[in-house]
PDBQT receptor file of N, H, CA, C and O in Angstrom, charges set to zero:
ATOM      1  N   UNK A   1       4.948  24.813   7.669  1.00  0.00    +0.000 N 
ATOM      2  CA  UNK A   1       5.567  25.944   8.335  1.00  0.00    +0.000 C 
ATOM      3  C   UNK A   1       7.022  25.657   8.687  1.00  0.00    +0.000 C 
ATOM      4  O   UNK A   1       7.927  26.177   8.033  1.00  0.00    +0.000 OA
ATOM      5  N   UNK A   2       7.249  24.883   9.653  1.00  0.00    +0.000 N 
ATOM      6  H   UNK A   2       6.515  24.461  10.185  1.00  0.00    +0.000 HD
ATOM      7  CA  UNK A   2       8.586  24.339   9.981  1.00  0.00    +0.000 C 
ATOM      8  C   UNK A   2       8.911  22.927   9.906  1.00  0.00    +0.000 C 
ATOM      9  O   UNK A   2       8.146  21.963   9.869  1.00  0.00    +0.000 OA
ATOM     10  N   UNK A   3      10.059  22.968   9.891  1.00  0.00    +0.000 N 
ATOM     11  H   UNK A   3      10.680  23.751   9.921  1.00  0.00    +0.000 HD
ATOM     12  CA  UNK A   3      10.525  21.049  10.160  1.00  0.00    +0.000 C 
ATOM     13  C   UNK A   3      11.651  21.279  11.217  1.00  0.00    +0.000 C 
ATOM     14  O   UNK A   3      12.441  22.205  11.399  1.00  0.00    +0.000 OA
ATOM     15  N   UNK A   4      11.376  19.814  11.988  1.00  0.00    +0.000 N 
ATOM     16  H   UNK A   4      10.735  19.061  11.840  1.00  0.00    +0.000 HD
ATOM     17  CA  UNK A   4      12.396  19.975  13.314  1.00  0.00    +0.000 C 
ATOM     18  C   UNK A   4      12.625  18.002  13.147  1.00  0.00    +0.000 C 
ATOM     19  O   UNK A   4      12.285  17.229  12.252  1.00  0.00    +0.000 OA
ATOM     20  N   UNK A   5      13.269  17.807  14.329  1.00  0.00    +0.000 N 
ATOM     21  H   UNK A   5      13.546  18.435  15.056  1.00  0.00    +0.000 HD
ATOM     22  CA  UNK A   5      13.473  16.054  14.279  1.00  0.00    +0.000 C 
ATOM     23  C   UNK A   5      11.927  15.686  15.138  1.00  0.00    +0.000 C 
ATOM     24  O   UNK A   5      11.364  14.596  15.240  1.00  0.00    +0.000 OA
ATOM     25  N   UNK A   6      11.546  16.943  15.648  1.00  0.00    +0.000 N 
ATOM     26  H   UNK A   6      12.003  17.829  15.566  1.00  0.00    +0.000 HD
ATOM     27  CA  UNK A   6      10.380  15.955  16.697  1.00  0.00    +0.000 C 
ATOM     28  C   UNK A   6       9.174  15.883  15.693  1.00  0.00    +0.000 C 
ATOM     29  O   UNK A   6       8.615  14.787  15.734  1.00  0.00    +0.000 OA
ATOM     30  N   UNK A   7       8.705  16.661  14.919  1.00  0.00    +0.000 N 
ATOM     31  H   UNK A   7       9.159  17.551  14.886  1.00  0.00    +0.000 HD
ATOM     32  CA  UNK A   7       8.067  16.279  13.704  1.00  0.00    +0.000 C 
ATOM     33  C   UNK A   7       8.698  15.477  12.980  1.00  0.00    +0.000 C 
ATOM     34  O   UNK A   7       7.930  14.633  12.518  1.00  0.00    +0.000 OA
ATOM     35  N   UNK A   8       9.307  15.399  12.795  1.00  0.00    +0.000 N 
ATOM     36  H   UNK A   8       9.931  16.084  13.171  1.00  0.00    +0.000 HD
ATOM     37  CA  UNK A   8      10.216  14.212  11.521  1.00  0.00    +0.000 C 
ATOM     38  C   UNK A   8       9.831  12.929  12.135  1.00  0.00    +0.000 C 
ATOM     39  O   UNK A   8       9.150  12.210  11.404  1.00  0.00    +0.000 OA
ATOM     40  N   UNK A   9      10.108  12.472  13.315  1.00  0.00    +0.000 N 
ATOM     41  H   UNK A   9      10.661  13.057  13.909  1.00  0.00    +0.000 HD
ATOM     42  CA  UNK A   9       9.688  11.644  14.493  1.00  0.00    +0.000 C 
ATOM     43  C   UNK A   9       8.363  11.033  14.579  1.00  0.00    +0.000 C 
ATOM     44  O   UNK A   9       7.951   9.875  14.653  1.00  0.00    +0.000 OA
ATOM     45  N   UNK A  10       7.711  12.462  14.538  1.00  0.00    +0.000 N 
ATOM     46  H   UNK A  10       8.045  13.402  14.478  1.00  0.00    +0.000 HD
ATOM     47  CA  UNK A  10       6.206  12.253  15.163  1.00  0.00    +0.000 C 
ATOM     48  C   UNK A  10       5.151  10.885  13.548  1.00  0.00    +0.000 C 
ATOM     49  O   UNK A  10       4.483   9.851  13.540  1.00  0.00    +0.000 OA
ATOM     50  N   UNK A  11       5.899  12.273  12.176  1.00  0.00    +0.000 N 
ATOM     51  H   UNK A  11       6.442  13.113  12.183  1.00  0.00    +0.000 HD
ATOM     52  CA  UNK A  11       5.564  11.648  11.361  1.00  0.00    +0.000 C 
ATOM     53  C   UNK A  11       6.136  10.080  10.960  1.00  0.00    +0.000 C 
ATOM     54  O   UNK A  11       5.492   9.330  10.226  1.00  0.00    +0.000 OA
ATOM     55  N   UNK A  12       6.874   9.877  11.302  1.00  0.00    +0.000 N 
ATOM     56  H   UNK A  12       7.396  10.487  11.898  1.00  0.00    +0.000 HD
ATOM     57  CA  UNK A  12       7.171   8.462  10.904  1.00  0.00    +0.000 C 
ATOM     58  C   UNK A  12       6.438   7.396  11.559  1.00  0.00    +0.000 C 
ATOM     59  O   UNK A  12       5.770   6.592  10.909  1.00  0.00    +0.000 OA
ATOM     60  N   UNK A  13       6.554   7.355  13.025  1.00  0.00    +0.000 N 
ATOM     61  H   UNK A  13       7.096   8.009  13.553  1.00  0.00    +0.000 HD
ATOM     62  CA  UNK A  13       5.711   7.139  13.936  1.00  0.00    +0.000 C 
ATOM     63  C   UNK A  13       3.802   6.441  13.776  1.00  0.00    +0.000 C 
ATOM     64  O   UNK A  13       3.141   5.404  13.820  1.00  0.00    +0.000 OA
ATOM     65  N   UNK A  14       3.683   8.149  13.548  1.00  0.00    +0.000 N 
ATOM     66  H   UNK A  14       4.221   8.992  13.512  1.00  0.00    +0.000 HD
ATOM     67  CA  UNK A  14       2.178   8.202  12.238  1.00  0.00    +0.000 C 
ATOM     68  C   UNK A  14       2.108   7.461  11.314  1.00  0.00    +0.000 C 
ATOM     69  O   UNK A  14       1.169   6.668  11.377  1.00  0.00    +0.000 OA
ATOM     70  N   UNK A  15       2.955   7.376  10.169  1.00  0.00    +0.000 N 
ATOM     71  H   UNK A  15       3.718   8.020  10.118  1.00  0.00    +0.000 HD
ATOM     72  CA  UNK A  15       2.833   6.556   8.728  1.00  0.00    +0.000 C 
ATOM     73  C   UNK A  15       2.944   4.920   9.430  1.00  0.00    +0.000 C 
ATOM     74  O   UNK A  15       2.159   4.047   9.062  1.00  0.00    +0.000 OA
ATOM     75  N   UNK A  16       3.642   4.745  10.108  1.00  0.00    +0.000 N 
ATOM     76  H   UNK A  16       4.281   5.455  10.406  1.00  0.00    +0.000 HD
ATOM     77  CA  UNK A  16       3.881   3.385  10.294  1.00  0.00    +0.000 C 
ATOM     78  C   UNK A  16       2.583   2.743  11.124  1.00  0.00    +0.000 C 
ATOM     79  O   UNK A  16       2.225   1.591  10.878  1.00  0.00    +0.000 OA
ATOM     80  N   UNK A  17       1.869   3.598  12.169  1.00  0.00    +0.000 N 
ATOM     81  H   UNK A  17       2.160   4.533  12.369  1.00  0.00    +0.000 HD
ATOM     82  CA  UNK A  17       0.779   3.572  12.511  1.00  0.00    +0.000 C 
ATOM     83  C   UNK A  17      -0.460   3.392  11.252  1.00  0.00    +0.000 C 
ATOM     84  O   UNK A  17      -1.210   2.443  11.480  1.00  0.00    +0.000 OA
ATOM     85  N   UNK A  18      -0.695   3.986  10.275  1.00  0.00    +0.000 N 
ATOM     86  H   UNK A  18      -0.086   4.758  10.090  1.00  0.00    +0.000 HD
ATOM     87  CA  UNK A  18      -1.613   4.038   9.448  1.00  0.00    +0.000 C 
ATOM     88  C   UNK A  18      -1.244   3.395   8.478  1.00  0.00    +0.000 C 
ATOM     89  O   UNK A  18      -2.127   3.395   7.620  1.00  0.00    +0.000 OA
ATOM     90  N   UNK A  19       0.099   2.549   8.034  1.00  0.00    +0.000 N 
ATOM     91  H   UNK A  19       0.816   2.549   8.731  1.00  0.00    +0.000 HD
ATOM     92  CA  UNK A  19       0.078   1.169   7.444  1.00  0.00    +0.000 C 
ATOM     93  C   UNK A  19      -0.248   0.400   8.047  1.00  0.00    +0.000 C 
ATOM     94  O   UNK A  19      -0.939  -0.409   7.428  1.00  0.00    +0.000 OA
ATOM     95  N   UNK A  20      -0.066   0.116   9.367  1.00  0.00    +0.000 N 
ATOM     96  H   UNK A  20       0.495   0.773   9.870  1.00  0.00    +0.000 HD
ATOM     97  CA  UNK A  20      -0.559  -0.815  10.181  1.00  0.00    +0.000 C 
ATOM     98  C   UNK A  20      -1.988  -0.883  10.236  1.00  0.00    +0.000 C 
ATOM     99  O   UNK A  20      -2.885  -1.677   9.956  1.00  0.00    +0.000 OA
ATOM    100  N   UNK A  21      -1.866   0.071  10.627  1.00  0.00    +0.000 N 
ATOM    101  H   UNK A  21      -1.136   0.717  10.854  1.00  0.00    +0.000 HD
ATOM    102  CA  UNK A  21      -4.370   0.173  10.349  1.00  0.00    +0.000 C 
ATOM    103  C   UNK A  21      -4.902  -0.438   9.151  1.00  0.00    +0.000 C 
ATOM    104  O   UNK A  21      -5.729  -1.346   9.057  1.00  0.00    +0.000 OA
ATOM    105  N   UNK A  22      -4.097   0.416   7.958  1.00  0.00    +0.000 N 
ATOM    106  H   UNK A  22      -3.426   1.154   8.034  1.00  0.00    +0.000 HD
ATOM    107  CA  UNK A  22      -4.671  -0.175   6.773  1.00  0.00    +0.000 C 
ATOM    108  C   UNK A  22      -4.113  -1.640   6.342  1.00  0.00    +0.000 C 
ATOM    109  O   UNK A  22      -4.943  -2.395   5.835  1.00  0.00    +0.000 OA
ATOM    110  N   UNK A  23      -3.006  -2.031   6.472  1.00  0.00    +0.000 N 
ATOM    111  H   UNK A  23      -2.331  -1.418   6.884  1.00  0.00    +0.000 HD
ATOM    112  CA  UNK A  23      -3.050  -3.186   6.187  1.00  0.00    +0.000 C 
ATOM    113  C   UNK A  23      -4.095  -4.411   7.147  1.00  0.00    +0.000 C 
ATOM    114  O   UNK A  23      -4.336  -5.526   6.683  1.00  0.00    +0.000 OA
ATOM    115  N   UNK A  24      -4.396  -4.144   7.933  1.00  0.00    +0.000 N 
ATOM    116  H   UNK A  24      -4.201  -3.238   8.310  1.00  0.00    +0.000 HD
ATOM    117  CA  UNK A  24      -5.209  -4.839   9.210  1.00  0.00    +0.000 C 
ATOM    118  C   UNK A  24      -6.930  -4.486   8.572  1.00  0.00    +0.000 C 
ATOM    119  O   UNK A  24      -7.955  -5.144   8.753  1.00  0.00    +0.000 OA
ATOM    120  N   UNK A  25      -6.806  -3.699   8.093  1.00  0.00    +0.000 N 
ATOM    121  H   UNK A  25      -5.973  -3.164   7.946  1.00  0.00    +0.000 HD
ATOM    122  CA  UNK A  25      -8.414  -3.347   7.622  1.00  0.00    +0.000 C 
ATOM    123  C   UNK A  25      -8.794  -4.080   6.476  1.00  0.00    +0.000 C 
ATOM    124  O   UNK A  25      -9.930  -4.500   6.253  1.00  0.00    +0.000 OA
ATOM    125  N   UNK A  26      -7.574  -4.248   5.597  1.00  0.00    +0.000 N 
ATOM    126  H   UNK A  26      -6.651  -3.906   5.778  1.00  0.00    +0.000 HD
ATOM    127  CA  UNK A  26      -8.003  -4.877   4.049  1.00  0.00    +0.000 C 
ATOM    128  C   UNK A  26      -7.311  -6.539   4.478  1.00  0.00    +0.000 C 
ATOM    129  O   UNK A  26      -7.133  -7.432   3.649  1.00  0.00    +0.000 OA
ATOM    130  N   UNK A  27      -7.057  -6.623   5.697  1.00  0.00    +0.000 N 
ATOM    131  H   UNK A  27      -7.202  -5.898   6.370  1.00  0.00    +0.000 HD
ATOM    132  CA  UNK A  27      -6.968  -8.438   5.996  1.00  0.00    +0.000 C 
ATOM    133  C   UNK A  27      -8.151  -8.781   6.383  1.00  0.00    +0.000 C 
ATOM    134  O   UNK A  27      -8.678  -9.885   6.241  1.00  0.00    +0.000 OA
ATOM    135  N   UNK A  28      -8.674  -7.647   6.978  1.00  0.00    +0.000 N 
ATOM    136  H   UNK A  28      -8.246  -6.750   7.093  1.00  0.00    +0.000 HD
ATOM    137  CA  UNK A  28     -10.185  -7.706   8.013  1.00  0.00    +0.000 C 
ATOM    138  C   UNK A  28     -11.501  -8.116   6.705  1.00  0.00    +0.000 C 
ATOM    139  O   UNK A  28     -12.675  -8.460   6.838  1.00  0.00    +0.000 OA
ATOM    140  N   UNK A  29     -10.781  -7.921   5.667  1.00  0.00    +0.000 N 
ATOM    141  H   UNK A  29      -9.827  -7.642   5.558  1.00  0.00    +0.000 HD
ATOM    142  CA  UNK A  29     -12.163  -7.429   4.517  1.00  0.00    +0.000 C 
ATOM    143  C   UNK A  29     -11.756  -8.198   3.011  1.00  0.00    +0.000 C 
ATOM    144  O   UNK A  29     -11.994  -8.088   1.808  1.00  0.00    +0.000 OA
ATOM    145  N   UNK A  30     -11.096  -8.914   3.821  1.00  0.00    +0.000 N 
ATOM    146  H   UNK A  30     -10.903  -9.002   4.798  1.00  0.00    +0.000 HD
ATOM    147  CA  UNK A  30     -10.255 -10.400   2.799  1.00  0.00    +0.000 C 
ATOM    148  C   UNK A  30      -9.649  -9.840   1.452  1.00  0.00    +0.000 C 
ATOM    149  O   UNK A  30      -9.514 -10.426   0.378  1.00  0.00    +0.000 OA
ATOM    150  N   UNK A  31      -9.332  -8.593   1.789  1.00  0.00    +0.000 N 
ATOM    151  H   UNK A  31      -9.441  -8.117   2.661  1.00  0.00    +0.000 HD
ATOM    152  CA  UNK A  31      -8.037  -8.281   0.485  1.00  0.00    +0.000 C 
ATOM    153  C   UNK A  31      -6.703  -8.929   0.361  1.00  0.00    +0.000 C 
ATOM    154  O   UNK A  31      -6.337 -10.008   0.828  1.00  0.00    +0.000 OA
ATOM    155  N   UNK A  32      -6.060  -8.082  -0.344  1.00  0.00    +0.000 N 
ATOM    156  H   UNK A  32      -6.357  -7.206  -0.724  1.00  0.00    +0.000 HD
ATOM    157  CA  UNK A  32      -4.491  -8.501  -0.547  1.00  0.00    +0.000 C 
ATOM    158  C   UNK A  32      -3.772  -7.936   0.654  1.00  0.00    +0.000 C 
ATOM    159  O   UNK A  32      -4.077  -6.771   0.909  1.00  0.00    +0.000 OA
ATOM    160  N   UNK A  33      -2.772  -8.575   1.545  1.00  0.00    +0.000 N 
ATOM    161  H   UNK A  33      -2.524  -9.521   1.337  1.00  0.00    +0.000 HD
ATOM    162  CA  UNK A  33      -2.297  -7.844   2.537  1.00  0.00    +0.000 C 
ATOM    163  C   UNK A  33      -1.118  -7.282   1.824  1.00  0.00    +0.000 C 
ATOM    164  O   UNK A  33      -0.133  -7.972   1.563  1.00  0.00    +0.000 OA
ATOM    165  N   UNK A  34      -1.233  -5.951   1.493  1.00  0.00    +0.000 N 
ATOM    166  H   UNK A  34      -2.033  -5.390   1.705  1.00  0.00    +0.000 HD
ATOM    167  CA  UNK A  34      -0.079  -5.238   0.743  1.00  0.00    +0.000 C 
ATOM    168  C   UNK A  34      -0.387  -3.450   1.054  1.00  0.00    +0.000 C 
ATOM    169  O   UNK A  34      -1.028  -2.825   1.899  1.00  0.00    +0.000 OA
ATOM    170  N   UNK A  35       0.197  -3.203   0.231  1.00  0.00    +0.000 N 
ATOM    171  H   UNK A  35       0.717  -3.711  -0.455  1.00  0.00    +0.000 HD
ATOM    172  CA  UNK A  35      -0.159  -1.063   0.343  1.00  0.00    +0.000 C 
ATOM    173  C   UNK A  35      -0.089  -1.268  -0.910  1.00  0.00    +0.000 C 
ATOM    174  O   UNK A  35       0.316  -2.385  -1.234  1.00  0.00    +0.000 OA
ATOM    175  N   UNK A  36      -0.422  -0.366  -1.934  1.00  0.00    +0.000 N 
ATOM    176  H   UNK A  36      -0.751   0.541  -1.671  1.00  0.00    +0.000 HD
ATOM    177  CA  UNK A  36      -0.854   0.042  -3.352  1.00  0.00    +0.000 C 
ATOM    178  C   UNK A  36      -0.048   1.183  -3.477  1.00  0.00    +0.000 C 
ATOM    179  O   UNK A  36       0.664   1.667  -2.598  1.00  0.00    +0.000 OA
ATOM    180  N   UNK A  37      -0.210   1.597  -4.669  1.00  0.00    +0.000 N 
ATOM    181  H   UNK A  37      -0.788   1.204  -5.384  1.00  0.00    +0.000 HD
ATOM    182  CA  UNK A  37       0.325   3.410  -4.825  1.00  0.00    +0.000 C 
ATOM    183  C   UNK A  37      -0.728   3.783  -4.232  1.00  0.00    +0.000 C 
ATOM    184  O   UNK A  37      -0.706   4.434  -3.187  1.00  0.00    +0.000 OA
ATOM    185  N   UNK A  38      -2.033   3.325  -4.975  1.00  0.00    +0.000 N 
ATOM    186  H   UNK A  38      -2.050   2.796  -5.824  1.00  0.00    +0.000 HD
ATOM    187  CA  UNK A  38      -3.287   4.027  -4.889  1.00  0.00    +0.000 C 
ATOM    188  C   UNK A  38      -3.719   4.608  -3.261  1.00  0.00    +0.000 C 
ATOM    189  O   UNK A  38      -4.721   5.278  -3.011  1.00  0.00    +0.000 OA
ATOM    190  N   UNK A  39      -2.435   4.046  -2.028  1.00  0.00    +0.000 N 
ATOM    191  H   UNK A  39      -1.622   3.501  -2.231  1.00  0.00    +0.000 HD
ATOM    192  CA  UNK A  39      -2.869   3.945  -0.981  1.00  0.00    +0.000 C 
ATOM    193  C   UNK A  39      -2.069   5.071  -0.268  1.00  0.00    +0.000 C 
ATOM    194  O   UNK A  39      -2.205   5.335   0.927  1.00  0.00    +0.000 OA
ATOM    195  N   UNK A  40      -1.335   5.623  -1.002  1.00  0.00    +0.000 N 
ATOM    196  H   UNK A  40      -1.225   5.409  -1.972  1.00  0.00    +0.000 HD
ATOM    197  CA  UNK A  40      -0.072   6.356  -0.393  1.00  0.00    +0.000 C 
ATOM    198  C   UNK A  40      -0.196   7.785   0.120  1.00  0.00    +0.000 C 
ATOM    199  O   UNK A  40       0.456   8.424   0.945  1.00  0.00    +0.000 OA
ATOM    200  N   UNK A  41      -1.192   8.058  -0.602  1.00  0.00    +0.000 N 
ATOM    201  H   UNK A  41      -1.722   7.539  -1.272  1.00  0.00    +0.000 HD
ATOM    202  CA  UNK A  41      -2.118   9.621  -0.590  1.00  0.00    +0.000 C 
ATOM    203  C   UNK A  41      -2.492   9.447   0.929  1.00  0.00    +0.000 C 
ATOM    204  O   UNK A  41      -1.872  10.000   1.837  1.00  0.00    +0.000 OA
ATOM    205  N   UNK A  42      -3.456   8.708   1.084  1.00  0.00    +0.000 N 
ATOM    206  H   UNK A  42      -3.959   8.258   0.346  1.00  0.00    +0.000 HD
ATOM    207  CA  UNK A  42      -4.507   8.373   2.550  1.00  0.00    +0.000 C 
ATOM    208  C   UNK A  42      -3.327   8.487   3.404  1.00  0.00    +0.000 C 
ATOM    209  O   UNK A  42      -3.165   9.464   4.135  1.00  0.00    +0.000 OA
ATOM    210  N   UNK A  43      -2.366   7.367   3.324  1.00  0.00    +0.000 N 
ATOM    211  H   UNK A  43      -2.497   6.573   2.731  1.00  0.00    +0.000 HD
ATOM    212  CA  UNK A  43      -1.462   7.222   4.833  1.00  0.00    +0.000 C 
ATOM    213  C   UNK A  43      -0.897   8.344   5.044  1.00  0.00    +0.000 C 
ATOM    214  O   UNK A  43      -1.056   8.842   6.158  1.00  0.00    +0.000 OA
ATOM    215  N   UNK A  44       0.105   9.218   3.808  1.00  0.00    +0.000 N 
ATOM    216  H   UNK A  44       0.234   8.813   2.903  1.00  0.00    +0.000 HD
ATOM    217  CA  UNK A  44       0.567  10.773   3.892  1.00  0.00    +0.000 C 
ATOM    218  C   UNK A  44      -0.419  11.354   4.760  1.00  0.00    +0.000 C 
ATOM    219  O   UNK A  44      -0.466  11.487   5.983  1.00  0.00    +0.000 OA
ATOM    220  N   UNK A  45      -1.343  11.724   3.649  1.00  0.00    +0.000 N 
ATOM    221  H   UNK A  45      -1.305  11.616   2.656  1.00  0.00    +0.000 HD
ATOM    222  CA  UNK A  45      -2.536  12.452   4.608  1.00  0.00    +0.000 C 
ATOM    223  C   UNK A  45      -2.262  12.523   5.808  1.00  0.00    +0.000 C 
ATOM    224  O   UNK A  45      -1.582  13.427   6.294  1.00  0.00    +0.000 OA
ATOM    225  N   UNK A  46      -2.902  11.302   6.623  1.00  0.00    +0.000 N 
ATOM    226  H   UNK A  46      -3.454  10.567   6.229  1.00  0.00    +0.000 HD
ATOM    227  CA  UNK A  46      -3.283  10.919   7.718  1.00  0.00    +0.000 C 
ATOM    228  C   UNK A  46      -2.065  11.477   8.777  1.00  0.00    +0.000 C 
ATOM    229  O   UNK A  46      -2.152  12.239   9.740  1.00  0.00    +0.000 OA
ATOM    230  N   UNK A  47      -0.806  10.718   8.140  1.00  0.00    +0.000 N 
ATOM    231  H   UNK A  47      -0.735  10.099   7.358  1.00  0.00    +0.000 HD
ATOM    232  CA  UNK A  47       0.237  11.264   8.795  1.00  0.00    +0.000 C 
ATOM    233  C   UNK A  47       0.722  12.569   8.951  1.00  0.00    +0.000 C 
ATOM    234  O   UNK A  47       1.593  12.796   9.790  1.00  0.00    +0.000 OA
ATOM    235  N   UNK A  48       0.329  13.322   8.347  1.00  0.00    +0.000 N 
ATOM    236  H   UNK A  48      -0.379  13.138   7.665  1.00  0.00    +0.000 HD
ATOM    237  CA  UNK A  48       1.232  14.864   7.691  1.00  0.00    +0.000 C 
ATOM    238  C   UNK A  48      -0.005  15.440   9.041  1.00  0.00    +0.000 C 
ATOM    239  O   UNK A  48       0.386  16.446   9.633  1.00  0.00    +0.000 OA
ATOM    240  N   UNK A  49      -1.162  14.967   9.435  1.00  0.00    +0.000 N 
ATOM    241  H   UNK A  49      -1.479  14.149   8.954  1.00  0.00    +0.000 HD
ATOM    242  CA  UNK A  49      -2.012  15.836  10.027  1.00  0.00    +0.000 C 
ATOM    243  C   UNK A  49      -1.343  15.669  11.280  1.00  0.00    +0.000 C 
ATOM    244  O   UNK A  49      -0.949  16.712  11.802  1.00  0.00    +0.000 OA
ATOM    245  N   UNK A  50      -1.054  14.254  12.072  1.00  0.00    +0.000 N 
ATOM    246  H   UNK A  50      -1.373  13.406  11.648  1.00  0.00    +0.000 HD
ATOM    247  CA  UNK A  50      -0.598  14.536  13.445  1.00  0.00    +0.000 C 
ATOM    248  C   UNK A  50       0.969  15.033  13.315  1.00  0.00    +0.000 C 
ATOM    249  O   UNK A  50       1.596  14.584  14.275  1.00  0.00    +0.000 OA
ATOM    250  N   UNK A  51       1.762  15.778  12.480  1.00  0.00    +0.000 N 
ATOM    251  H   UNK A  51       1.252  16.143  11.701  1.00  0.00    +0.000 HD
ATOM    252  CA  UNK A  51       2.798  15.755  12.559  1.00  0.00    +0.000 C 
ATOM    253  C   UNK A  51       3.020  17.025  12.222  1.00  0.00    +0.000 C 
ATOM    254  O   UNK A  51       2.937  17.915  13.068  1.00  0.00    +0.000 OA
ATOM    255  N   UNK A  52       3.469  17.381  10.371  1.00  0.00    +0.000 N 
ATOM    256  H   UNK A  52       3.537  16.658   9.684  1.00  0.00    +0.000 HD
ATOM    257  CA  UNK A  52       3.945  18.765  10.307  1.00  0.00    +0.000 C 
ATOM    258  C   UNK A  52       2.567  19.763  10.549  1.00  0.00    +0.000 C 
ATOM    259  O   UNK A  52       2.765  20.887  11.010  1.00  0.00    +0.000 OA
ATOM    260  N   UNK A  53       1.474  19.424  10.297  1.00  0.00    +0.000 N 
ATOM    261  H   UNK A  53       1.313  18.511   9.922  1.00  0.00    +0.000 HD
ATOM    262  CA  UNK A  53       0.384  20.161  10.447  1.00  0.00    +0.000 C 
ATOM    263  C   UNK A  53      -0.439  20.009  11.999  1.00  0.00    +0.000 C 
ATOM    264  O   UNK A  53      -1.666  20.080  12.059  1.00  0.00    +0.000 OA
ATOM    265  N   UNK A  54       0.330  19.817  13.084  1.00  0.00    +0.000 N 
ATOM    266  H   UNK A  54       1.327  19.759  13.036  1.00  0.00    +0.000 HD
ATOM    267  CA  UNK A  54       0.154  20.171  14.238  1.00  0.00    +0.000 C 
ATOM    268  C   UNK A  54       0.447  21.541  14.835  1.00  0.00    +0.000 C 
ATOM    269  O   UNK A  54       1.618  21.704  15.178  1.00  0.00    +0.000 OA
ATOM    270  N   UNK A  55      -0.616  22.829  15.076  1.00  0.00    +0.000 N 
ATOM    271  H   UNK A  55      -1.567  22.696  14.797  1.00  0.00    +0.000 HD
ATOM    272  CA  UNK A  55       0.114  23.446  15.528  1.00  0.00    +0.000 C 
ATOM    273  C   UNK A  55       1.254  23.805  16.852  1.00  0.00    +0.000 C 
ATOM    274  O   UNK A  55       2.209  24.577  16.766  1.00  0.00    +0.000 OA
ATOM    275  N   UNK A  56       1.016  23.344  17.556  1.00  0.00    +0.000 N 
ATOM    276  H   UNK A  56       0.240  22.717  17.627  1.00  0.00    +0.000 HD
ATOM    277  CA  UNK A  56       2.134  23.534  18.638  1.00  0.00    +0.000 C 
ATOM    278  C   UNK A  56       3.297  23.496  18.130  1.00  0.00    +0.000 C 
ATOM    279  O   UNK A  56       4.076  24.448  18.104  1.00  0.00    +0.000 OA
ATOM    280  N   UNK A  57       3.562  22.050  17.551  1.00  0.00    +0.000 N 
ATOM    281  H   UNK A  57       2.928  21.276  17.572  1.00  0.00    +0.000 HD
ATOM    282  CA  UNK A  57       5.160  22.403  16.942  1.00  0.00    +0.000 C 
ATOM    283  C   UNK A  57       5.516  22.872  16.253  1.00  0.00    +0.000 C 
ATOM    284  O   UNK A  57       6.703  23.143  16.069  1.00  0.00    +0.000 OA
ATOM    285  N   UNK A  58       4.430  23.193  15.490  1.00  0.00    +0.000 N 
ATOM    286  H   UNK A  58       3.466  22.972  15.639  1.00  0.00    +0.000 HD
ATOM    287  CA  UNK A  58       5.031  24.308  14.227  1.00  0.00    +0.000 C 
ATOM    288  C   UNK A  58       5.131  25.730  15.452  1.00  0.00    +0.000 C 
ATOM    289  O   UNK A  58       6.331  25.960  15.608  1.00  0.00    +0.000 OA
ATOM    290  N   UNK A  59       4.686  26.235  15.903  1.00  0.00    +0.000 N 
ATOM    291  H   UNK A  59       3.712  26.048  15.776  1.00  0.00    +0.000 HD
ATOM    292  CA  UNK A  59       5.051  26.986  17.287  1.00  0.00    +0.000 C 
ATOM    293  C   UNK A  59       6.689  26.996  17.697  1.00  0.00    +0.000 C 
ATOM    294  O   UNK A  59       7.629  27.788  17.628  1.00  0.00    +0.000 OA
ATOM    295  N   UNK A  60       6.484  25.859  18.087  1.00  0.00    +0.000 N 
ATOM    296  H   UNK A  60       5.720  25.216  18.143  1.00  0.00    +0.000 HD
ATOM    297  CA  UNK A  60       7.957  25.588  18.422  1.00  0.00    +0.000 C 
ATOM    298  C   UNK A  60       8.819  25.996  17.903  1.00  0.00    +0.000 C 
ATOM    299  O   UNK A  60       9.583  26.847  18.359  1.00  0.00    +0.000 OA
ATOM    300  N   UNK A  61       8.921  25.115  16.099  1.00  0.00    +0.000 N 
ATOM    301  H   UNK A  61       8.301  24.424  15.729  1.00  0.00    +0.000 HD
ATOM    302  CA  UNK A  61      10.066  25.407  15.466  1.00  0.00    +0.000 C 
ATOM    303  C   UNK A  61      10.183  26.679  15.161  1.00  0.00    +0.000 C 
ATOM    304  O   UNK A  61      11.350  27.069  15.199  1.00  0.00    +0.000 OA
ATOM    305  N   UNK A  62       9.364  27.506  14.859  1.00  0.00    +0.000 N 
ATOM    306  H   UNK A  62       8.416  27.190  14.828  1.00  0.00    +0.000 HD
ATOM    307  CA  UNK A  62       9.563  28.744  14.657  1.00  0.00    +0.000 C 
ATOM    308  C   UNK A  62       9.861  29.885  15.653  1.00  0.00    +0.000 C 
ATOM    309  O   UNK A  62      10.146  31.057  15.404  1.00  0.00    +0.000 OA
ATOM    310  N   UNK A  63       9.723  29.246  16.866  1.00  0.00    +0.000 N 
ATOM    311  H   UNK A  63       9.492  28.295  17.068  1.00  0.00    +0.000 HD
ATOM    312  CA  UNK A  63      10.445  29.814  18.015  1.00  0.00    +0.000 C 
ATOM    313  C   UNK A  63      11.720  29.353  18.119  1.00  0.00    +0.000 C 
ATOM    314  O   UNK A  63      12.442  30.205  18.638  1.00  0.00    +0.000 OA
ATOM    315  N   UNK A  64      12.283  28.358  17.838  1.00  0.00    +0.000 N 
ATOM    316  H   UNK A  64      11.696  27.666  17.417  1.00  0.00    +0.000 HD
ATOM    317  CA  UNK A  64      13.555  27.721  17.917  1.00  0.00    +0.000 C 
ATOM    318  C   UNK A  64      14.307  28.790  17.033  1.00  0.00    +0.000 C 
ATOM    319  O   UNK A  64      15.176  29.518  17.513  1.00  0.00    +0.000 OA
ATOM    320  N   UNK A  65      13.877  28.842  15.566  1.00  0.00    +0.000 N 
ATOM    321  H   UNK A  65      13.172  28.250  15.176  1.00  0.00    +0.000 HD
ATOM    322  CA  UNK A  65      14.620  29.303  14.447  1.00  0.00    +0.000 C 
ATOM    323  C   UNK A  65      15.044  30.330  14.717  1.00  0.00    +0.000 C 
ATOM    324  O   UNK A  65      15.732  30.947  13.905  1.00  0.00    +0.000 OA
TER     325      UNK A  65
């Protein structure tokens, strides 16, 4: 819907959070401590949900605009 800096924010925030998880999960489970392509989908995901696909701020920005 919208983009603002506090989503831009929120999401980075997020991704760096859910590399952190996943790299900690595949140390936990004696993998390679790395990210993959194959891994890039999940963390987006994950991230895009607490961020541009929050509604309140999409609220926001479109009240701002």
């Amino acid at each position: 819907m919208g983009d603002s800096t506090e989503q831009n924010g929120c999401f980075k925030i997020a991704l760096t959070k859910a590399k952190q998880a996943l790299v900690t999960e595949k140390n936990d489970n004696n993998l390679p401590y790395e990210i993959n392509k194959t891994d890039v989908v999940k963390l987006v995901k994950e991230a895009w949900a607490v961020s541009f696909a929050c509604g309140e701020t999409n609220r926001k920005v479109i009240l701002n605009r």
